[in-house]
N, CA and C of each residue as an Amber inpcrd file, in Angstrom:
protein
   411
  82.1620000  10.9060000 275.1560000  82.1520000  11.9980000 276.1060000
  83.4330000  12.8010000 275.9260000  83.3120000  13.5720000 275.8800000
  84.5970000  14.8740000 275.4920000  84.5190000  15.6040000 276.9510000
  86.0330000  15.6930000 277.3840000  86.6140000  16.0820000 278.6850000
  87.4180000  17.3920000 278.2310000  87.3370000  18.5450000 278.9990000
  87.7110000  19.3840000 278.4900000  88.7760000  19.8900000 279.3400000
  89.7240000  19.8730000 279.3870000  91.5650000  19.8520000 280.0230000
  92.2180000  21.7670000 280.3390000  91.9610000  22.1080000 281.6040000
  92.6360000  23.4910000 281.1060000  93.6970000  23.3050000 282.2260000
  95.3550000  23.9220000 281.6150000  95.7240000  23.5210000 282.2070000
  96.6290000  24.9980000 282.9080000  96.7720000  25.5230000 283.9500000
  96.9290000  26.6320000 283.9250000  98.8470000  26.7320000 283.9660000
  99.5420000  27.9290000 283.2600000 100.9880000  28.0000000 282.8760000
 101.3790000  28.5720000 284.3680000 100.7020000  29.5160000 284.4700000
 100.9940000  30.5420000 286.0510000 100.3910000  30.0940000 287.3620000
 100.7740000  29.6440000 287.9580000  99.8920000  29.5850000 289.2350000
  99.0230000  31.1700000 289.7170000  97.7080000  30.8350000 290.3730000
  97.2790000  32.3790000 290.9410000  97.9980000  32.8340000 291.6380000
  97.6760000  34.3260000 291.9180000  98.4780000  34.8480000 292.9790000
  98.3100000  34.8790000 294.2040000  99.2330000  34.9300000 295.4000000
  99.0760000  34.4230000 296.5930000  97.9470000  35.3530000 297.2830000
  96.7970000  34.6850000 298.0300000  95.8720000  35.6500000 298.6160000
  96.6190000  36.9320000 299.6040000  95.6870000  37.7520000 299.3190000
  96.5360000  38.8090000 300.5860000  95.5910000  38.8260000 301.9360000
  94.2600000  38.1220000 302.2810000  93.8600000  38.1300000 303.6830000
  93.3190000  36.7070000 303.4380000  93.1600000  36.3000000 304.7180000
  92.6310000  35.0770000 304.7720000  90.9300000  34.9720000 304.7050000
  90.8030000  33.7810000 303.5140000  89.2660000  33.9160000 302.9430000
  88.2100000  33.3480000 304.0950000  88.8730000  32.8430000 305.4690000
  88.0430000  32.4900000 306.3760000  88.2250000  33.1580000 307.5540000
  88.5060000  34.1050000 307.3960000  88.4880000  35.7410000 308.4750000
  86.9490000  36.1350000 308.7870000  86.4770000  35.8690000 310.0540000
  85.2230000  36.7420000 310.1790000  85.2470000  37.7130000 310.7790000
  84.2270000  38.8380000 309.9580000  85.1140000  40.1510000 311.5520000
  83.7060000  40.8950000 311.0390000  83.2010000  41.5070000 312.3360000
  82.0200000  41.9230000 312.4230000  82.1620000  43.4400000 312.2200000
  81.5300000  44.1860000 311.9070000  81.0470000  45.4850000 310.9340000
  80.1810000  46.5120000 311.7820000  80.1980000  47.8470000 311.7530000
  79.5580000  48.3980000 312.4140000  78.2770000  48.5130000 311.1750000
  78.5110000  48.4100000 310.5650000  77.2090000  48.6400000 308.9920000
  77.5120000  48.0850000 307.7220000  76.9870000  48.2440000 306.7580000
  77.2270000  46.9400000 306.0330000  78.4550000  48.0520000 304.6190000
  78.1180000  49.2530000 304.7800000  78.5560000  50.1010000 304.2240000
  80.5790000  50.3700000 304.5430000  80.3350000  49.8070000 305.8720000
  81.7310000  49.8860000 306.5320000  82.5250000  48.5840000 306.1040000
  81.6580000  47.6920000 305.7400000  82.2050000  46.1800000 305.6670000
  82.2360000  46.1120000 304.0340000  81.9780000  46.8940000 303.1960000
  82.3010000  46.7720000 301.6090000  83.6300000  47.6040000 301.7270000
  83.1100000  48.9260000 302.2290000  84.6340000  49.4270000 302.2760000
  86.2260000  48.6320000 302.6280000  85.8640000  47.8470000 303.6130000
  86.9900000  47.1750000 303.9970000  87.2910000  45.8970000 302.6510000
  86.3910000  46.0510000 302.1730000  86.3490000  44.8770000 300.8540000
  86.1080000  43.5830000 301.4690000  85.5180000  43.6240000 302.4270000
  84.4140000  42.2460000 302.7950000  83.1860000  41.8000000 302.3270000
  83.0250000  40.5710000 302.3470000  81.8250000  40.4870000 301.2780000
  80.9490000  39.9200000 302.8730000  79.7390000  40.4480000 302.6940000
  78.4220000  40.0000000 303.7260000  77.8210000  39.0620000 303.5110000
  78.1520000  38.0660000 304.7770000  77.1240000  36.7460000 304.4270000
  75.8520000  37.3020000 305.9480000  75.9220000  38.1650000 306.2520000
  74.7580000  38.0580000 307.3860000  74.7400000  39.4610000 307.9350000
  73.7370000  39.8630000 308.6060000  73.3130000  40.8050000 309.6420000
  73.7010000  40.8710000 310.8310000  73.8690000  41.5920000 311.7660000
  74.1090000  40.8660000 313.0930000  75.7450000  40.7620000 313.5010000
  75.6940000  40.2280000 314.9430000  77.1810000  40.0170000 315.1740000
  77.3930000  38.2130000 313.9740000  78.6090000  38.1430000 314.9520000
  78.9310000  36.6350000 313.9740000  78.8290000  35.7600000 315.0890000
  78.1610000  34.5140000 315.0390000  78.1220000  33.7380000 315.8570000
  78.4810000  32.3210000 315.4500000  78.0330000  31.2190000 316.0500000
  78.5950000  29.7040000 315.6400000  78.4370000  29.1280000 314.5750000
  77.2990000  29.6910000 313.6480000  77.0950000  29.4790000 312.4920000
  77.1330000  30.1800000 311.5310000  78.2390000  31.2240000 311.3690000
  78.3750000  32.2310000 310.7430000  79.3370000  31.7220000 309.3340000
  79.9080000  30.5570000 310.0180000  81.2590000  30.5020000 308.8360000
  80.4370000  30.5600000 307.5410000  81.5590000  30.4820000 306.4720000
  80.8840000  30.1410000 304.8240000  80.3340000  29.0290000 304.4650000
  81.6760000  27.8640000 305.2960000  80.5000000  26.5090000 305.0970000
  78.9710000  26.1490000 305.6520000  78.7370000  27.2800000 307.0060000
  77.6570000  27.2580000 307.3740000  76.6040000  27.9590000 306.1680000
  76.4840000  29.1980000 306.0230000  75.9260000  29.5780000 305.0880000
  75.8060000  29.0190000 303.8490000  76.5960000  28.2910000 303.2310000
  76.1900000  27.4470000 302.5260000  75.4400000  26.2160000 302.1450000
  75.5910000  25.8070000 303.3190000  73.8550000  25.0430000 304.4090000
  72.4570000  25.4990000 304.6230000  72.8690000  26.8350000 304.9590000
  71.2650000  27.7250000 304.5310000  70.9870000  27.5890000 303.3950000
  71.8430000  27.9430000 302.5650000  71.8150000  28.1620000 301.0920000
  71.0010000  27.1370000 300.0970000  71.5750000  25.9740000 300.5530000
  71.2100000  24.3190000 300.3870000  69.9810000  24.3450000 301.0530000
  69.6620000  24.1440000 302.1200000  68.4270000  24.1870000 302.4190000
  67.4650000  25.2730000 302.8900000  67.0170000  25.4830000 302.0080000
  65.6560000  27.1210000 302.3390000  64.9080000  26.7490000 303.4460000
  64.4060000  25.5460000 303.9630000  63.9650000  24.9410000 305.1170000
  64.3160000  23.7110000 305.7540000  65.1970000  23.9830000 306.6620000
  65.9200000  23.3210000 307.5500000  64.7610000  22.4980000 308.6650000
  63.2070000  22.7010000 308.9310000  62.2050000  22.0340000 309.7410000
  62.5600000  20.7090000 309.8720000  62.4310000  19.9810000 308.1780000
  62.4490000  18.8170000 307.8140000  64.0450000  18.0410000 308.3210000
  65.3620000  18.1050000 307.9610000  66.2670000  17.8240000 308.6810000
  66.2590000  17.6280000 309.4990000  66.2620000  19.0470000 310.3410000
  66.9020000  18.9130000 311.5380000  65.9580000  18.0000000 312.7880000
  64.6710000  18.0410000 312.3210000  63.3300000  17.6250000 313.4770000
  64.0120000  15.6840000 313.2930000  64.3090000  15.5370000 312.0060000
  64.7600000  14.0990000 311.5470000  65.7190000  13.8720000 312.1810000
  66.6100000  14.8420000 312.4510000  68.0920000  14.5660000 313.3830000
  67.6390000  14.5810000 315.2170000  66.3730000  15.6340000 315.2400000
  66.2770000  15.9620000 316.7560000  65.6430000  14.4420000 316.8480000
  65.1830000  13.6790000 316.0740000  64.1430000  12.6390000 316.4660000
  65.1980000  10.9800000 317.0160000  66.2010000  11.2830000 316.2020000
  67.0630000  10.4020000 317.1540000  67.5590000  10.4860000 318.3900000
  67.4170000  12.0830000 319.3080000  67.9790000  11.6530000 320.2780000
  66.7800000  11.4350000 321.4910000  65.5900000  10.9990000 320.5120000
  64.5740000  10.7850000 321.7080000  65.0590000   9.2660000 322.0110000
  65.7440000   8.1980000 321.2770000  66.1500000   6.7880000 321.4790000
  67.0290000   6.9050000 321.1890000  67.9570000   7.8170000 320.9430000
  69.5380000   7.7360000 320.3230000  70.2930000   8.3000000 321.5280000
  71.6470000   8.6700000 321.1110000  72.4540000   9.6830000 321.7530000
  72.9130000  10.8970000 321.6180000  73.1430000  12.0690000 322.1350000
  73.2150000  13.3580000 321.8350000  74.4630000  13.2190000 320.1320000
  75.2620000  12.6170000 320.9540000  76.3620000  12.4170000 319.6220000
  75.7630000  11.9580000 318.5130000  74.2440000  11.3530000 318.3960000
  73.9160000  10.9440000 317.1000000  73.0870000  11.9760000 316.6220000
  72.8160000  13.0210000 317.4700000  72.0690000  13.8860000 316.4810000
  72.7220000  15.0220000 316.0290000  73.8620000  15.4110000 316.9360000
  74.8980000  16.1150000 316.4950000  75.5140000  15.3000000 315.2660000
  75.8620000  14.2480000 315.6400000  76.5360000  13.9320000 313.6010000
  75.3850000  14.2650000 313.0300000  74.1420000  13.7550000 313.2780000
  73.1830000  13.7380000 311.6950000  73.2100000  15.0170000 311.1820000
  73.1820000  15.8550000 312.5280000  73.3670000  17.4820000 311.8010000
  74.2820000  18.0190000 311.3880000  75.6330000  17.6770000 311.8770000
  76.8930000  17.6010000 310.9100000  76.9450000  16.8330000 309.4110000
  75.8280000  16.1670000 309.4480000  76.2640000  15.2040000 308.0210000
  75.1340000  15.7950000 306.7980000  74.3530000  16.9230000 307.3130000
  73.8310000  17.6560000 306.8030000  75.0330000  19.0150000 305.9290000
  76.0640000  18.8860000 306.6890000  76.8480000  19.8230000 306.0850000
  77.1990000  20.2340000 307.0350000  76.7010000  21.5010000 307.8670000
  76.9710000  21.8600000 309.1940000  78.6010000  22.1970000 309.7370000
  79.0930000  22.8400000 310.2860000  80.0880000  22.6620000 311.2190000
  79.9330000  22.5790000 312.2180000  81.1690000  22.0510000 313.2120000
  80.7040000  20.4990000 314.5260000  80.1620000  22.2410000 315.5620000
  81.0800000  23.4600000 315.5810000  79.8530000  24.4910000 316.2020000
  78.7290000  24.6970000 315.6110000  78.1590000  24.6090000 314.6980000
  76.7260000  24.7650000 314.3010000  75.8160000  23.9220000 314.4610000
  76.2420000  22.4450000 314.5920000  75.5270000  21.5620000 314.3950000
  75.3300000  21.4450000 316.2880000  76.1850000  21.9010000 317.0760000
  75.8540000  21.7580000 318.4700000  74.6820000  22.6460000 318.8800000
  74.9580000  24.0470000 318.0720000  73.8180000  25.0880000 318.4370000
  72.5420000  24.2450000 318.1680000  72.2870000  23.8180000 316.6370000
  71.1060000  23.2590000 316.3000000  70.8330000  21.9760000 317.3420000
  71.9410000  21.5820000 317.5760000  71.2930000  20.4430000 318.7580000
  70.6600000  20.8130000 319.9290000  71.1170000  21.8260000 320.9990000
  70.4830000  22.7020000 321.5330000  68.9530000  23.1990000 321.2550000
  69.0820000  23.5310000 320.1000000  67.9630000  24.1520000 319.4330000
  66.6250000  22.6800000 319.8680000  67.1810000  21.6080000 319.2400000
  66.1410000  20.9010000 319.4830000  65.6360000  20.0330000 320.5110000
  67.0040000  20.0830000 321.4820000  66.4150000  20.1610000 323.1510000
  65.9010000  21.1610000 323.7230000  65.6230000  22.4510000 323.3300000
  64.9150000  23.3480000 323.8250000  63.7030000  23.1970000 323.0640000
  63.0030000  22.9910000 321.8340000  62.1140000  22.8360000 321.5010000
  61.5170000  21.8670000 321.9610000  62.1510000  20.7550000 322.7420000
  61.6660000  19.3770000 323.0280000  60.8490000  19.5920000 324.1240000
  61.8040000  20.0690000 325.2880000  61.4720000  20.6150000 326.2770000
  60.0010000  21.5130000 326.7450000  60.2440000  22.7460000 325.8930000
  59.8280000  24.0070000 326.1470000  58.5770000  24.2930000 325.0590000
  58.8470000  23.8630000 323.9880000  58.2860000  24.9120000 323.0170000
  57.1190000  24.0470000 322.3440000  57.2420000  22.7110000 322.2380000
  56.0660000  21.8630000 321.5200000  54.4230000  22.1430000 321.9210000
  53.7380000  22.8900000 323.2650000  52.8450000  23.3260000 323.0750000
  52.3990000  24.6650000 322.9970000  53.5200000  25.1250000 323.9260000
  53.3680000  26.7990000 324.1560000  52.6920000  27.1410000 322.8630000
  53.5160000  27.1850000 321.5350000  53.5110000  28.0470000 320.7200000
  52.4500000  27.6100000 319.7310000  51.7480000  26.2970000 320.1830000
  50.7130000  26.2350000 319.5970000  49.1310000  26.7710000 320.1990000
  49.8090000  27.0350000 321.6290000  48.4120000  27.3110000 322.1270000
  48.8770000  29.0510000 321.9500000  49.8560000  29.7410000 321.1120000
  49.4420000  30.8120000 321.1090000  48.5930000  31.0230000 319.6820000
  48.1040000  30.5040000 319.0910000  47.1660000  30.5650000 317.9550000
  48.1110000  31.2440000 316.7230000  49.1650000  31.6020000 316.9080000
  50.0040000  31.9550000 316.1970000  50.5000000  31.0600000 314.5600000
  50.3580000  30.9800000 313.4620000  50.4790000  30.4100000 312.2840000
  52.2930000  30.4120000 311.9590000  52.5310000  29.3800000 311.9760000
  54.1650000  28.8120000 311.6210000  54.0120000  28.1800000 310.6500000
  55.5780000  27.5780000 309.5040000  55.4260000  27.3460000 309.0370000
  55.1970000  25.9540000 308.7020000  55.1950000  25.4130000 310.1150000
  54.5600000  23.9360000 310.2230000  53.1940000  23.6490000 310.5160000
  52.3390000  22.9810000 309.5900000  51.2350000  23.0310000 309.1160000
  50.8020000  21.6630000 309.9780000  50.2720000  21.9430000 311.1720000
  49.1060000  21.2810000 312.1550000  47.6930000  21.1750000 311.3540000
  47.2900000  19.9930000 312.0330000  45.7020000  20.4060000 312.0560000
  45.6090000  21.1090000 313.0720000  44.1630000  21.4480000 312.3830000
  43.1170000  22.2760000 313.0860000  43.1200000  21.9400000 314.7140000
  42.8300000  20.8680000 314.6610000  42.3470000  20.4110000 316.5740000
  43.7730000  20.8750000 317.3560000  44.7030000  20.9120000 316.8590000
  46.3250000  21.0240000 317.9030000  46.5380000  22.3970000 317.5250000
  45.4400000  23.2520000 317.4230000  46.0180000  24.9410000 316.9470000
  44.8090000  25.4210000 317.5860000  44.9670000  26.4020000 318.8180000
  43.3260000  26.9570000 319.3610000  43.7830000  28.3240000 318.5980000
  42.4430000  28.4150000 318.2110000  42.5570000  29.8490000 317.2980000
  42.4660000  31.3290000 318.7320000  43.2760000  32.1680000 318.7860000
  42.9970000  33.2500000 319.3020000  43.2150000  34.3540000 318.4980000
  42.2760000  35.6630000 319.0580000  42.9960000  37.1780000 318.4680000
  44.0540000  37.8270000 319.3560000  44.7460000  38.1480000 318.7320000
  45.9310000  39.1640000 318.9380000  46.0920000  40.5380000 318.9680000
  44.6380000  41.2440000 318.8950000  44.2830000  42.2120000 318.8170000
  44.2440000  43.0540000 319.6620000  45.6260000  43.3580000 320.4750000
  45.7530000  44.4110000 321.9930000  46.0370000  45.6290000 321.4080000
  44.9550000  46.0050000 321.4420000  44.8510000  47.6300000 321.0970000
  44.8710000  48.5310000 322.4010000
């Protein structure tokens, strides 16, 4: 196995803003100008950092995780589903939002949104999906 050694003479040069600065943009046109690079739309919120986005990045569908993390705190403790979602990558604010996230789904959302006949990307049978039209003209 051949290891390949670079070893640098100069150190880089010292940054001139800090690479974990978030600062929100009136347009995205305003935020190149300032020489910011865009990780999102929107204001910035708890999961805005880079290490967060890089969690999206990693996972294109987060369903599978996080439902695996929400499923411990039906016999677990809040703190265990907050780590599992921290140990997903997460930061300890992101991983609280998503915990949230799945006490409100626990709560609130497990039939509603199936009895709106509405197609998600979690794939029910047939019998737990009443088909309706949506057709308010």
């Amino acid at each position: 196995m051949r290891v390949l050694l670079v070893l640098l003479l100069d150190p880089p040069p010292l940054l001139t803003v800090d690479p974990y600065r978030l600062e929100t943009f009136a347009d995205a046109a305003g935020a190149r100008e300032a020489g910011a690079t865009i990780t999102h739309f929107g204001a910035c919120g708890l999961c805005s950092s880079v290490r967060d986005l890089a969690i999206y990045m990693r996972y294109p569908d987060l369903t599978e995780p996080v439902r695996a993390c929400g499923l411990r705190g039906v016999f677990g403790s809040p703190d265990e589903v907050r780590t599992c979602i921290e140990a997903l990558g997460f930061s300890a604010p992101c991983a609280q939002i998503w915990w949230f996230n799945t006490l409100a789904t626990r709560a609130s959302c497990a039939e509603p949104r199936r009895n709106t006949g509405l197609a998600n990307a979690m794939c029910r049978p047939c019998s737990e999906v009443r088909p309706l039209d949506h057709d308010h003209r």
